[in-house]
N, C-alpha and C positions, 0 to 999 in steps of 0.2 A: 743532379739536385736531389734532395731529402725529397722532395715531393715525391719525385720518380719510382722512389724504393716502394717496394710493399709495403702497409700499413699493417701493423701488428699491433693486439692488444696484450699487455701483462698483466694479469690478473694476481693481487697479493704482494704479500712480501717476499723479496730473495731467499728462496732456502738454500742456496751456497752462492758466495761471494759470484760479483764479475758478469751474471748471466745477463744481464741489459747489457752492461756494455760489449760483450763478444756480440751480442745482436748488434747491436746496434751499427756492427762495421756495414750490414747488409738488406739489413730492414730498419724501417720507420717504426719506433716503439712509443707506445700512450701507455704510462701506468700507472695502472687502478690501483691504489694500495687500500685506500679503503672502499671495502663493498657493499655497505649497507645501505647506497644506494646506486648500484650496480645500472639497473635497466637506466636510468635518468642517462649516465655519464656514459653508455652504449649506446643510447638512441642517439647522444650526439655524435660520436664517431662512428656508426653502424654504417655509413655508405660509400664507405673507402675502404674497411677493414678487412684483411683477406687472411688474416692468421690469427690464432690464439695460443699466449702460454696461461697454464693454469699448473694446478697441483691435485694432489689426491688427497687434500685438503680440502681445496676451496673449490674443484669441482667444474662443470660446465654445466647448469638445467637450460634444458630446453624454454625456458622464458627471456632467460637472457641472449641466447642466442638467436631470437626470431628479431633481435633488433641488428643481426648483423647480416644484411642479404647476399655477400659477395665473399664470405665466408666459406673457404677452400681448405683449411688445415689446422687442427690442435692438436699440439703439443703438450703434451702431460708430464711433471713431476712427479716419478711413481710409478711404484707397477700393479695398486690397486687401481681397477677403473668404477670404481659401486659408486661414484661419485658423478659420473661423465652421464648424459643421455647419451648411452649409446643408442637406443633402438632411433631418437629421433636425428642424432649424427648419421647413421647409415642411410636413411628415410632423404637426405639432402645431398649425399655425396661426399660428405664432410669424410677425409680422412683423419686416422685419429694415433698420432706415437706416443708412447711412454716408455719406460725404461726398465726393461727387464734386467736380467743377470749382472749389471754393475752392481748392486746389491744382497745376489746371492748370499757371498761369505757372510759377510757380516751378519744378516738374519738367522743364518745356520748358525755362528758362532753364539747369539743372545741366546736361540733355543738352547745350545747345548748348558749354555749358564745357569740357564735356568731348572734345569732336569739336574744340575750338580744341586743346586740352592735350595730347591724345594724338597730333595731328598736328603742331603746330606745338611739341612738347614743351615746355611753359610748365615744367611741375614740374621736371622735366629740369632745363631751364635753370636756374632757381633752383639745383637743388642743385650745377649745377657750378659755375655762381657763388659758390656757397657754400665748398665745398672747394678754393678756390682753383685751377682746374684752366683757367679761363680765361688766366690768368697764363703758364700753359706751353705750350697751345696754342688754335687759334681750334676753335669749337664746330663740327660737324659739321653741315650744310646741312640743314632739315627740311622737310616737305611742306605745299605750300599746302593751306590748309581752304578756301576759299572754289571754287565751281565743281565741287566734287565732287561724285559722283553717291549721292545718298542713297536709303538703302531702308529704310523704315519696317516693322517684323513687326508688324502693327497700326496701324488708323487708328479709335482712337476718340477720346473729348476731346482727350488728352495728344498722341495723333498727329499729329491736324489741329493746336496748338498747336507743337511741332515742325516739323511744316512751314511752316508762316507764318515760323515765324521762318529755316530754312534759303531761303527765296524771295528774301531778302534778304541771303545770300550767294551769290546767284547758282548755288545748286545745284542740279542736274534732280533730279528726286522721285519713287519708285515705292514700292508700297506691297503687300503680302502680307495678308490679314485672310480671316477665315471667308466671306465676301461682298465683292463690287465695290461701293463705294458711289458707283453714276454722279452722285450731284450734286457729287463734288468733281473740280478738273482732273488731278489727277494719275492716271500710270498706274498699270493694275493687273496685278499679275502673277500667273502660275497655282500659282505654288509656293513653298515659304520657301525652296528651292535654285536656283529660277532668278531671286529676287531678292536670293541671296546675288552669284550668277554676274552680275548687273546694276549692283551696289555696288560703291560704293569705301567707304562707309561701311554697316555696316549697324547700325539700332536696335532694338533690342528693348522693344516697349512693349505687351506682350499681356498680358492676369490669367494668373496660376496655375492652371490646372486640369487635369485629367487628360490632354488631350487636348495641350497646351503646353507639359508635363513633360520636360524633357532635350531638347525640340525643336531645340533649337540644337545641334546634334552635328557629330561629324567628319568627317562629309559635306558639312553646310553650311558648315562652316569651309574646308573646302578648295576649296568652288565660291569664297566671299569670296575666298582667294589672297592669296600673299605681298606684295602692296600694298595689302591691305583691309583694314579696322580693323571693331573691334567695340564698340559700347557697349549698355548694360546698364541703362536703369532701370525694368527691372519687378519681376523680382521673382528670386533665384538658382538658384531649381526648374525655369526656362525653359534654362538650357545644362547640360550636359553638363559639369559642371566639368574633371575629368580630360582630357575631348577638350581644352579649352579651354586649359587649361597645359598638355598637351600642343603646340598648338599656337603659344602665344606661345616656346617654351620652343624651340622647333625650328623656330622663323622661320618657321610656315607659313603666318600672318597677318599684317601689319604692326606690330601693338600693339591696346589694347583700353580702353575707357574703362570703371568698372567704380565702380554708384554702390548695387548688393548684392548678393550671396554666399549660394552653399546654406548653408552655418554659420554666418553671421553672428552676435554680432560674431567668433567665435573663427573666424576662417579660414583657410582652408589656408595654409600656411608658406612653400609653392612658390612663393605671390604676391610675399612681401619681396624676394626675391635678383632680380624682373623689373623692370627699366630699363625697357620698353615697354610698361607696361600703368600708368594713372594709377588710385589706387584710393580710393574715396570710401564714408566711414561711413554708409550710406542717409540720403541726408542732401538729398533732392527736395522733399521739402517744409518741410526743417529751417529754415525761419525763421520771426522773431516772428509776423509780419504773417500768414504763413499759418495757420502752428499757431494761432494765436489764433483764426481763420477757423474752422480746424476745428473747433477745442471748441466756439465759439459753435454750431455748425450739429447737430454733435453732441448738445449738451442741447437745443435747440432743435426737432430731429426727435422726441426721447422727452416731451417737454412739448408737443408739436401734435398727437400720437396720444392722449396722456390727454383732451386737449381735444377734437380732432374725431375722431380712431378712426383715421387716416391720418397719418404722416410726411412731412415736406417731401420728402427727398429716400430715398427707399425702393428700398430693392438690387430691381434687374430684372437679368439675365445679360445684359453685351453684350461687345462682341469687334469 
């Protein structure tokens, strides 16, 4: 009987097709699509409940979840966790999966789009082609991408993925991360400022957490220098936004690739009127092929815990 099953809550809308109903061959699923008022429609279900899907979206705080006492397992959409309580998930036992490397390619693929776009101004280009501006005069000379020296602010999945693929633009590679990881070739540097001062490029691909909060600031912006570009796919709580349009805003950096924002989607206004900065809807893992990855992996983690008491792929902290 449906009663028998685990009771599971789904938190949100589907971000790929199917994911209730592959649940639903095995657990009991209630879903919340709308959250705004989230604790009410928990406290009704909280004393059955023993699993959550959520996303790296919409999150898990610890308010919502003291309405679920019997609460044994969430499942994350994402492999951002700055959204989940962890420190109070751990504090209860709550184990916690999300979805690492189905995603890799594709976020390494946007970076690399965007280090071509922001140097060789692709968008740019389109839009003077567009306005007819070509017609009146030739387009102003842009910066080779190939050969330039790249600086990773992190080297885990997504990094080492980035790099592979900058190897093949002939770019030299250095890297900034909590630890030197000597089994890979690239250098490592002592500080996120002396691999801004080593960059012609620099990437941002660290998690969200206390410790990487506004790390990007107007220090590091200024070692970068007004021929060094910035891009962006981790997450928009890692810079310093104001330094940041500050910076494009007064030529202090070259321009900046930018694929998400502290406000997101509603973001700062200063961004529209910048020619030098390409600006992208988080949109790194936005395609079918992944997102589809995802979910699969996502119901997949909370249906191999009901079954063996373990998730495939279970959040550990890395950097």
């Amino acid at each position: 009987m449906a009663t028998d099953l685990p009771q599971v809550v789904y938190l949100g809308r589907e971000p790929a097709p199917g994911m209730i109903q592959q649940l639903q061959t095995a657990v009991q699923v209630h879903h919340i699509i709308d959250i705004t008022d989230i604790e009410r429609q928990l406290a009704i279900l909280g004393a059955s409940v023993r699993g959550l899907v959520t996303s790296a979206s919409v999150g898990a705080k610890a308010q919502w979840l003291q309405h679920l006492p019997k609460l044994e397992s969430v499942s994350s959409f994402g492999v951002g966790v700055d959204a989940l309580d962890l420190n109070y998930l751990q504090e209860r036992g709550i184990q916690v999966g999300y979805t690492p490397d189905v995603l890799n390619d594709c976020v390494a693929d946007l970076s690399l789009g965007l280090m071509l776009d922001v140097t060789r101004r692709i968008s740019a280009s389109d839009r003077y082609v567009r306005e007819g501006s070509w017609a009146q005069a030739p387009a102003a000379l842009r910066t080779q991408s190939s050969k330039k020296r790249v600086g990773l602010y992190g080297m885990g999945r997504i990094g080492q993925e980035i790099a592979t693929r900058c190897e093949a633009f002939k770019m030299p590679i250095a890297y900034y991360s909590r630890s030197p990881k000597t089994q890979l070739p690239y250098q490592y540097l002592p500080s996120l400022t002396a691999l801004a001062e080593w960059a012609d490029i620099l990437v941002v691909i660290v998690p969200a957490t206390d410790t990487t909060q506004g790390s990007v600031n107007r220090q590091v912006l200024q070692a970068l220098g007004p021929s060094g570009y910035l891009i962006n796919v981790a997450r928009g709580s890692v810079i310093n936004e104001d330094d940041l349009l500050d910076s494009l805003e007064q030529q202090h950096i070259a321009g900046a690739g930018l694929d998400v924002f502290y406000n997101e989607p509603r973001i700062n206004p200063r961004f529209f009127s910048l020619d030098n900065v390409v600006l992208s809807p988080h949109a790194g893992s936005a395609t079918r092929e992944t997102r589809q990855a995802m979910g699969d992996l996502t119901v997949q983690n909370l249906l191999q815990y009901f079954q063996t008491g373990r998730m495939i792929t279970p959040f550990n902290e890395v950097g």
